[in-house]
C-alpha positions as CSV (number, residue, x, y, z in Angstrom):
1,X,6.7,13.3,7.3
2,X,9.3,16.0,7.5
3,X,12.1,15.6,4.5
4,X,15.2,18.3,4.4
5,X,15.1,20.8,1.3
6,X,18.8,21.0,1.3
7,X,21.5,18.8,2.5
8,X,23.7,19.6,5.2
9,X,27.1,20.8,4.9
10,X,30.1,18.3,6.5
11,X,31.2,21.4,8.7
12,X,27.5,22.2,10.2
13,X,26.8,18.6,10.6
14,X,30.1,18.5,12.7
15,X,29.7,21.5,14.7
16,X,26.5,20.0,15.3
17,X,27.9,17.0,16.9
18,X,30.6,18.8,18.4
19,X,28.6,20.9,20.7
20,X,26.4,18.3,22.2
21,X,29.7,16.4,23.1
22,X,30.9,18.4,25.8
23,X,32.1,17.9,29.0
24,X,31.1,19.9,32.3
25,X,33.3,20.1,35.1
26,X,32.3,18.1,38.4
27,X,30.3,20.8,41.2
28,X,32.2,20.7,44.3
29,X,30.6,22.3,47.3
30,X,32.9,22.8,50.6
31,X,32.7,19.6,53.2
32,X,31.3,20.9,56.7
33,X,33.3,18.8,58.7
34,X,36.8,18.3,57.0
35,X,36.7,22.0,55.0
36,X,37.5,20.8,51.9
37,X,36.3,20.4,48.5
38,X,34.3,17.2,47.7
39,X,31.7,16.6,44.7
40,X,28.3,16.5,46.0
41,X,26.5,12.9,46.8
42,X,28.9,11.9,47.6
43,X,31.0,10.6,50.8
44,X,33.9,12.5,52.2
45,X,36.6,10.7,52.4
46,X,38.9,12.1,54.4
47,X,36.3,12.9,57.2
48,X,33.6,9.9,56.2
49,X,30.9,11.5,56.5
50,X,27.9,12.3,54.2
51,X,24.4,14.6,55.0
52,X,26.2,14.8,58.7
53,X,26.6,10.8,59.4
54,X,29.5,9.2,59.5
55,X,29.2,6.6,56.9
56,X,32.4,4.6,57.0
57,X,35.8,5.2,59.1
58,X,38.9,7.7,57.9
59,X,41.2,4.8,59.3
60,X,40.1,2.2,57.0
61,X,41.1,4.5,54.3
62,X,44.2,5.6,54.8
């Protein structure tokens, strides 16, 4: 079994931590029907569609 020569300083330990803590920012991809930006997998709400169906009503919505 693997055991560490050396132990780790507090700083690299949280640096470490640090960058596997991130956050990305949502991918939006334009909505062929309505124009605008919506994430992807997910239903357009001002429009109601998703993959070209329309999935639930815009009036219900609103």
């Amino acid at each position: 079994m693997a055991v560490p020569k050396k132990k780790h300083s507090k700083s690299r330990t949280r640096r470490r931590r640090k960058i596997n803590g991130k956050l990305g920012l949502p991918t939006l991809v334009t909505s062929p029907e309505s124009g605008e930006l919506v994430r992807r997998h997910r239903v357009d709400l001002t429009s109601g569609f998703y993959r070209g169906k329309r999935v639930i009503d815009a009036e219900e919505l609103s």
